[in-house]
C-alpha positions in Angstrom: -11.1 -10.8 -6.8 -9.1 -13.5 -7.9 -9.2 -12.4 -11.8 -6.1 -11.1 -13.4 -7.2 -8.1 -14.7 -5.7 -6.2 -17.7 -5.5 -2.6 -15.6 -3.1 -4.3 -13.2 -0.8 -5.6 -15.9 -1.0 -2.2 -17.6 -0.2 -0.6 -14.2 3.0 -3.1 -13.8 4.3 -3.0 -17.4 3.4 0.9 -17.7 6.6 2.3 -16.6 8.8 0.2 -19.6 10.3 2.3 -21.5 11.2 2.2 -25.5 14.1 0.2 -25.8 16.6 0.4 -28.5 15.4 -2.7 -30.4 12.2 -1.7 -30.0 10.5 -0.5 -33.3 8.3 3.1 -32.9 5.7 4.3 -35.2 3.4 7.2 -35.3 -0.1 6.6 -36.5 -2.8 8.5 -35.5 -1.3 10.8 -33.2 -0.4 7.4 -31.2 2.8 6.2 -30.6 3.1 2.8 -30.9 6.1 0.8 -29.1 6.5 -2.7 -30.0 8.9 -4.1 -27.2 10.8 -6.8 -27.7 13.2 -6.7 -25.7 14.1 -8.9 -22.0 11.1 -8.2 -19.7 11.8 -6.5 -16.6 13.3 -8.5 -13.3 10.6 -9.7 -10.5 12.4 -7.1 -7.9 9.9 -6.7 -5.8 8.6 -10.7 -5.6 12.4 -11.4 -4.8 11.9 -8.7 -2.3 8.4 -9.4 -0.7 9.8 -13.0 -0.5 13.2 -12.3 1.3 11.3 -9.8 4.0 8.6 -12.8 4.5 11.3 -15.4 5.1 13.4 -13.4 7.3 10.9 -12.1 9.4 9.7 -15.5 9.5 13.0 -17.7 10.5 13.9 -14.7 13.1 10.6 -14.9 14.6 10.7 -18.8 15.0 14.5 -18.8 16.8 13.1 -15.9 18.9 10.0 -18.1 20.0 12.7 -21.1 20.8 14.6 -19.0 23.1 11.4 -17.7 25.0 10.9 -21.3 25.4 14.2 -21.8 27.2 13.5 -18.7 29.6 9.9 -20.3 30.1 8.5 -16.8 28.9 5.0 -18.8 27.7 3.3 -15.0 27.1 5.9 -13.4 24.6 6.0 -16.6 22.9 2.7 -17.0 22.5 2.0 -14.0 21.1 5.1 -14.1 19.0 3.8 -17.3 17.1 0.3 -16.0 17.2 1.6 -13.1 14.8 3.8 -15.3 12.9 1.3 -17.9 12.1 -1.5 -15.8 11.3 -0.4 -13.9 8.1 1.6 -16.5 6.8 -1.4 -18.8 6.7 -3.5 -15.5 5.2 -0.8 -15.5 2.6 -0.8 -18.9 1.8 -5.0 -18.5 1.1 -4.3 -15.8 -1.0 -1.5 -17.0 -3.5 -3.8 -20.1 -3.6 -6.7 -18.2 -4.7 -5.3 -16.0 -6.7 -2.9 -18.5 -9.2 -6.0 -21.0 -8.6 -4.3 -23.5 -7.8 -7.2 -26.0 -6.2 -8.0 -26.4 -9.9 -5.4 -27.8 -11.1 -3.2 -30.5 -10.6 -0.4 -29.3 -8.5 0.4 -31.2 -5.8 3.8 -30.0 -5.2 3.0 -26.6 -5.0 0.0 -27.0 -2.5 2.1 -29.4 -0.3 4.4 -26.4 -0.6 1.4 -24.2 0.8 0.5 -26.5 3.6 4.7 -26.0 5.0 3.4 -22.2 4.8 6.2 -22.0 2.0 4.2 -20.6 -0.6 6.3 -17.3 -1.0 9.1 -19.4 -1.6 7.8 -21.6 -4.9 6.5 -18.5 -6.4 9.1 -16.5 -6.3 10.9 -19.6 -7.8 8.4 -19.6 -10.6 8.5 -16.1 -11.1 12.8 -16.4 -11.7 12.1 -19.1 -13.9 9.5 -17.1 -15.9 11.9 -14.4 -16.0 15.0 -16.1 -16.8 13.4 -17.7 -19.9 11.7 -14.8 -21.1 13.7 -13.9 -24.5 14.7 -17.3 -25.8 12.1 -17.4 -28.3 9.4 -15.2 -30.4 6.1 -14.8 -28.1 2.8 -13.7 -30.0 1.4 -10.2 -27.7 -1.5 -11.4 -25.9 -2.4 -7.7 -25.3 -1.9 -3.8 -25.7 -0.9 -1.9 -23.2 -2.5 2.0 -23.8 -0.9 4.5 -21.5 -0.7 8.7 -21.9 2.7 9.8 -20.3 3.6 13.4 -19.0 6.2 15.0 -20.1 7.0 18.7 -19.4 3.3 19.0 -18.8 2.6 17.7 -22.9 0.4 14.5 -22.9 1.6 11.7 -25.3 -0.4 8.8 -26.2 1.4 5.6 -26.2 1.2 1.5 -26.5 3.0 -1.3 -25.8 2.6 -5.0 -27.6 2.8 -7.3 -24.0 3.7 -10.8 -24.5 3.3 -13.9 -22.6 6.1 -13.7 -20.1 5.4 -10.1 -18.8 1.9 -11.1 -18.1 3.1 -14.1 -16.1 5.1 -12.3 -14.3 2.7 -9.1 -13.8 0.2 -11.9 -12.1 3.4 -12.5 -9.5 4.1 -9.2 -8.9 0.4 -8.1 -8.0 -0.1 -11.4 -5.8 3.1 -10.1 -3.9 1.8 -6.5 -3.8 -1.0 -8.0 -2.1 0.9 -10.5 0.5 3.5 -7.4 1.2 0.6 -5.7 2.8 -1.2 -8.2 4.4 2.2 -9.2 6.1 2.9 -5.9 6.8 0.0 -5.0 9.2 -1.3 -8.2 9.9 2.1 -9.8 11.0 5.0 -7.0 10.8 3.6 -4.2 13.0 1.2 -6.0 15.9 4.9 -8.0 15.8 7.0 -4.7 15.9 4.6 -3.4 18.9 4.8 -6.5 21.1 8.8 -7.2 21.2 9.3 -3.2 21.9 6.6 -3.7 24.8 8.4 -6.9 25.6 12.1 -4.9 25.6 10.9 -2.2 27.4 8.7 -4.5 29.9 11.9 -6.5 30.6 14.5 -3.6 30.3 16.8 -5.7 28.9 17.9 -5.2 24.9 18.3 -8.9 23.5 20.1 -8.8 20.2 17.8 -11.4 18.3 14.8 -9.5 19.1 16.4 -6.1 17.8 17.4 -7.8 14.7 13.5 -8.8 14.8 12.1 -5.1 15.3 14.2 -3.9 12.1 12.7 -6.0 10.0 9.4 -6.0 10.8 9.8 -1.9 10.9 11.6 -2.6 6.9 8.6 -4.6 5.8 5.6 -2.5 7.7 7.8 0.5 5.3 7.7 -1.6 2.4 4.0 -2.6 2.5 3.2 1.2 3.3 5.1 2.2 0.1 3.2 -0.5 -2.0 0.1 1.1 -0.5 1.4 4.7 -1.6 2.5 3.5 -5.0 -0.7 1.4 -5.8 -3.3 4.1 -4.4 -1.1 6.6 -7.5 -1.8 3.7 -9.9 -5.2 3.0 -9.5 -6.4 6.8 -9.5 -4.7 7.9 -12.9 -4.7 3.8 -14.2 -5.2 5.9 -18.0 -1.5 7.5 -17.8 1.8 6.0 -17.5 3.3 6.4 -13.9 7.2 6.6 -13.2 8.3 7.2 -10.0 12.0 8.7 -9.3 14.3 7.9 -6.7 13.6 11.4 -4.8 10.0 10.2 -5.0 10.9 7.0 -3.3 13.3 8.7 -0.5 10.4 11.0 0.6 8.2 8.4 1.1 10.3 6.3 2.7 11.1 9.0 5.1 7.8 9.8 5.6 6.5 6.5 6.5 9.2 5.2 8.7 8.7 8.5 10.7 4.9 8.1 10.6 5.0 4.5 11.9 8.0 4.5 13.8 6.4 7.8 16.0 3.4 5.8 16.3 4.2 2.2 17.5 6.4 3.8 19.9 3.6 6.1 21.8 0.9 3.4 21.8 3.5 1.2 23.4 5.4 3.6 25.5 1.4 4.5 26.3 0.7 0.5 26.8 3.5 0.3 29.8 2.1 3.2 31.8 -1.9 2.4 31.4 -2.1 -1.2 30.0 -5.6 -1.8 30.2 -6.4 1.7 28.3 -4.2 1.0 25.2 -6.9 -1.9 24.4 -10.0 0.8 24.2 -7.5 3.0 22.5 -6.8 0.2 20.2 -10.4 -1.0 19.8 -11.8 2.6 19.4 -9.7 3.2 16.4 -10.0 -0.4 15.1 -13.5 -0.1 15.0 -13.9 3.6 13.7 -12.2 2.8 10.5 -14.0 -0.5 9.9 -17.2 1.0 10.0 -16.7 5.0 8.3 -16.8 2.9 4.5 -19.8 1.1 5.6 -21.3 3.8 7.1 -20.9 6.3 4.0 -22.1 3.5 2.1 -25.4 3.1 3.9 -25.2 7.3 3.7 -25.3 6.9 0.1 -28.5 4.1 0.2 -26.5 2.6 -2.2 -25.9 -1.4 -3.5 -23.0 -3.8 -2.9 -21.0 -3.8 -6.4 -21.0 -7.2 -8.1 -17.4 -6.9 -9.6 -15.6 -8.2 -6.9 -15.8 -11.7 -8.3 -18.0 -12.9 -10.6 -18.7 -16.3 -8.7 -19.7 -14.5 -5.7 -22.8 -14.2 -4.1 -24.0 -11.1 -2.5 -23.3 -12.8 1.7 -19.6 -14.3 -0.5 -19.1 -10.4 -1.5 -20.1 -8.7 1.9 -18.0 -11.5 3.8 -14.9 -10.3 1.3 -15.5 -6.5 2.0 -15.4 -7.3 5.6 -11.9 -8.8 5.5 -10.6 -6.0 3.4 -12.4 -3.1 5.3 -10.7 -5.1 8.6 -7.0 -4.8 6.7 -8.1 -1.5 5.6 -8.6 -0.3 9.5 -5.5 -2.2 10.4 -3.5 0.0 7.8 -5.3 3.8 9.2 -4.5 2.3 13.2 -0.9 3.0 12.1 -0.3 5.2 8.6 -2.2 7.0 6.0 -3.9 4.0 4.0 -3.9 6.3 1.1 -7.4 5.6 -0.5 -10.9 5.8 0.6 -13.1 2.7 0.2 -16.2 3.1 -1.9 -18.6 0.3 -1.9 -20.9 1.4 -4.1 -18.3 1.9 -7.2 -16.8 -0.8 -9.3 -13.4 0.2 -8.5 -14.3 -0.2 -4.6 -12.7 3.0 -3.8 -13.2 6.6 -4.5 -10.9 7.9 -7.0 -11.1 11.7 -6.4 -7.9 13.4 -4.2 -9.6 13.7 -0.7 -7.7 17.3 0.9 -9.9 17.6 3.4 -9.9 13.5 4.7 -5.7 13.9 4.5 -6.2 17.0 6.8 -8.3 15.4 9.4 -6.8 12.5 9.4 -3.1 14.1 10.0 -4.6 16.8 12.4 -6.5 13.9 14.8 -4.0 11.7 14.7 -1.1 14.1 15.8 -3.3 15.1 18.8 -4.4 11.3 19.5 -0.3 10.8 19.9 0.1 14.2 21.9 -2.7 12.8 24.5 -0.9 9.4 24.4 2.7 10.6 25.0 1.5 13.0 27.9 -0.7 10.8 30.0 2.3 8.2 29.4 4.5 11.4 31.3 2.3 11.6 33.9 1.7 8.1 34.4 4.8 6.9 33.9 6.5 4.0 36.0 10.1 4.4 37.9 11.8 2.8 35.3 12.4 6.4 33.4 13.5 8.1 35.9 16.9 7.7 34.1 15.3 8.7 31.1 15.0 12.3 30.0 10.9 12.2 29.6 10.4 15.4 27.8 12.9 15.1 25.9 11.4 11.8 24.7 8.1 13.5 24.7 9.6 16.4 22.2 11.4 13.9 19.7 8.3 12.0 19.1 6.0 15.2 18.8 9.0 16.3 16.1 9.6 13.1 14.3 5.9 13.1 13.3 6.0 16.5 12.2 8.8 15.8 10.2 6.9 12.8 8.8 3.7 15.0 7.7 6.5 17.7 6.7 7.8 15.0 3.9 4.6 13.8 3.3 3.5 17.2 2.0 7.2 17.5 0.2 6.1 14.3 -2.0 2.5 15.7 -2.6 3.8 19.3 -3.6 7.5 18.5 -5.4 7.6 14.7 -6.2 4.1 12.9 -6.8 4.5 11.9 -10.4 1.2 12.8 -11.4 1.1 16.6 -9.4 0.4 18.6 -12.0 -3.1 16.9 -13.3 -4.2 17.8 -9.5 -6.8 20.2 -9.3 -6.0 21.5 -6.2 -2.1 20.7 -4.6 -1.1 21.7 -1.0 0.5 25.1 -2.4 -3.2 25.9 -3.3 -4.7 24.5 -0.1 -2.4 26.9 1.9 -3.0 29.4 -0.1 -7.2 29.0 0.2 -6.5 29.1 4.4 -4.5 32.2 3.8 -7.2 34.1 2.0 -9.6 33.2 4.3 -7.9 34.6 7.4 -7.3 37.8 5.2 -11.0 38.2 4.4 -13.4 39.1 2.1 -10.8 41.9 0.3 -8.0 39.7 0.3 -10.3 36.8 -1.7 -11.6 39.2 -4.1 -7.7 40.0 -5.1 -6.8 36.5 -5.6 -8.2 36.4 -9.3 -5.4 39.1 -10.0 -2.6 36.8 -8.8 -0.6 34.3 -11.1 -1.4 30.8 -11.2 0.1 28.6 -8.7 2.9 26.0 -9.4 0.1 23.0 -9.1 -2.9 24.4 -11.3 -0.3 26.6 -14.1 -0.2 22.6 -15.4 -3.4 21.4 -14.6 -5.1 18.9 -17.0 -8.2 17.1 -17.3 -8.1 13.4 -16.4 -10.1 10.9 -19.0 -13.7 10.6 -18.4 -14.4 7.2 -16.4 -16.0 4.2 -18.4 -17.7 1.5 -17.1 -15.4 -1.5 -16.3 -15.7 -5.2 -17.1 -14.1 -8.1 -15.9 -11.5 -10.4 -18.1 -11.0 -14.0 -18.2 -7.0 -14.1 -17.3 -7.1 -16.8 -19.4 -8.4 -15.0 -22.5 -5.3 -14.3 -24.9 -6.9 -11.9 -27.5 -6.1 -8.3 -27.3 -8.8 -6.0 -25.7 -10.3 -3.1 -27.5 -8.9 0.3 -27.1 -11.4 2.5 -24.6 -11.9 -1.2 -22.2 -10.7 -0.8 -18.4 -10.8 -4.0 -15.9 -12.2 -4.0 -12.7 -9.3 -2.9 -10.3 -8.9 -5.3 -7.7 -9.5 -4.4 -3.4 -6.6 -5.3 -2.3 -4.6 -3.0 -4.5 -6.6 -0.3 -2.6 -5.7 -1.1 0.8 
């Protein structure tokens, strides 16, 4: 788990682009892009690391003043989800840079003040800053096939010394981003709105707490988006726009915004319940992977980590099946975990799972919002209930509306989809028309998703790599993508 593989650098330092000192040959029908120049800025470590702080510091003042007003539950909980995913983080940046085998003591002191963000992020900016100064031997190619107008282009990049570095930060972050986000950010988001509603009374320091837990559960959903594009076409080079990135920022902060508010509006009208509704769902999506493993009679990869045992690999696929349920309790995780592949998760673009999963969910919110109307305490009787009860039925349509925008207009690799919604649609349409209208389909023109439909690269096995190992890799060699980039 812990090894850097070279598939996640290519994923980070796929999207560079040929700069104009950069020298471009064609040999071989492969372009080959020698960069040299400044490696790309560590936005998203400086960004994982300011949402971690924030959330952090806010959550620590808000804990002091519940100890003033003597309110032992909220601040019990509050520090509860505080503590617990920054010490999770801490274990992870540890494990990952390896730092208990080597002499570091600053940086594990650094660790134990649950600061670890913090120093590596510092690293990081250091590694960037002195990228540049002087001529680095590559330690690698990077081989990428990018898409443009629908034309495939093979292309490679010479990666030196500092962008690996920092492609080791930014997939450690990818990886705390999430883990803060549903194991800290949203139980935290659902507990001070309980706590606001409960004591109907809008403190100002635990607004300011909500909005950033609701920016970082957003930002760990997007990583999830972006890495779950990654990891399924890892052989072409992926380049998301900024229409891209508004859609699915829309769509997730609808999604888990329309969400935490009906489990907790549903929490203040039958308290006890939300913990079976909680458990039920909790439990569902921590068994399904294991269950359609034990479907398949199949056996437990051994490329998580090569030190592992098989009970050391199971206990690891508990913990990330356990993040992966917390991630479906809220949003669309995205992937499907596979235990039985290499990559841990199934690659193929599951229609039918993004259906069911949409369809249940929007009824599982229906139910909760209208037994909360019929249960409902005093308190809203100067609230407009079905109004309420209408917005939050809308705002998650809208959510799957923009979800299905980004699928159909804006995911960067739509056109190597064998099947897009357009062509979903258009399959339910021809089955309500029957058996005459199917057999005229073959006379129709191609739809806007398969008119550009290509053929992904067959997959090869994969193989681990030393991250300390500085020779280039032969062309055709894929790395073991690590689990926590599916989840």
């Amino acid at each position: 788990m812990n090894e850097v593989t070279m598939e996640e650098q290519d994923r980070e330092i796929s999207d560079l682009e040929p700069q104009e000192n950069s020298s471009v040959a064609a040999e071989n029908g492969v372009m080959l892009v020698v960069n040299q120049s400044r490696v790309r800025p560590p936005f998203s470590v400086v960004l994982a690391t300011v949402l971690y702080l924030a959330e952090f510091v806010t959550a620590a003042v808000l804990c002091s003043m519940y100890s003033k007003t003597n309110d032992v539950i909220w601040m019990g909980f509050t520090i509860t989800f505080m503590l617990v995913p920054a010490f999770i983080i801490q274990l992870t940046l540890t494990f990952i840079h390896r730092d208990l085998g080597r002499d570091r003591p600053l940086v594990l002191f650094l660790h134990l003040l649950l600061l670890g963000p913090l120093i590596r992020c510092c690293e990081a900016l250091w590694v960037y800053f002195k990228s540049g100064k002087k001529e680095e031997p590559y330690v690698t190619i990077s081989r990428k096939i990018s898409l443009k107008k629908g034309q495939k282009m093979p292309m490679e990049w010479e990666i030196g010394q500092s962008e690996r570095k920092l492609a080791t930060h930014r997939n450690a972050f990818k990886r705390t981003a999430v883990i803060q986000a549903f194991l800290g950010s949203t139980p935290q988001l659902t507990l001070q709105l309980y706590a606001t509603i409960q004591e109907k009374y809008i403190m100002p320091l635990r607004v300011a707490l909500m909005i950033i837990t609701l920016i970082s559960i957003t930002y760990g959903a997007l990583v999830c988006s972006v890495l779950a594009i990654q990891i399924r076409y890892d052989s072409y080079k992926v380049r998301l726009r900024l229409p891209a990135y508004l859609c699915m920022i829309v769509w997730r902060v609808l999604e888990i915004a329309t969400r935490v508010t009906a489990l907790v509006l549903f929490s203040t009208a039958l308290m006890h319940w939300v913990i079976l509704v909680g458990m039920v769902n909790l439990l569902f999506f921590f068994f399904l992977p294991w269950a359609e493993f034990w479907a398949k009679k199949g056996s437990l990869t051994e490329g998580v980590e090569k030190n592992f045992s098989k009970l050391g690999t199971t206990v690891v696929l508990c913990v990330f099946t356990l993040l992966y349920a917390c991630i479906n309790m809220f949003c669309w995780s995205a992937v499907q975990l596979d235990f039985s592949h290499r990559e841990l998760i199934d690659r193929k673009q599951r229609w039918d799972r993004l259906a069911a999963y949409y369809c249940v969910r929007f009824v599982e919110n229906f139910l909760l919002i209208a037994l909360w109307y019929f249960f409902k305490s005093d308190f809203y009787e100067y609230v407009c209930a079905p109004l309420l009860c209408v917005q939050l039925l809308i705002c998650y349509s809208l959510a799957v509306l923009f979800m299905l925008l980004f699928y159909q207009f804006c995911h960067p690799c739509r056109r190597l989809f064998k099947h897009n919604i357009h062509d979903c649609l258009h399959c339910v349409c021809c089955h309500r028309r029957g058996s005459g209208a199917r057999a005229r389909r073959g006379k129709m023109p191609p739809s806007y998703s398969t008119a550009a439909t290509m053929v992904l690269v067959p997959e090869e096995p994969l193989e681990l790599l030393d991250p300390q190992n500085t020779q280039p890799r032969e062309q055709g060699d894929r790395e073991t993508v690590d689990m926590m980039e599916a989840a």
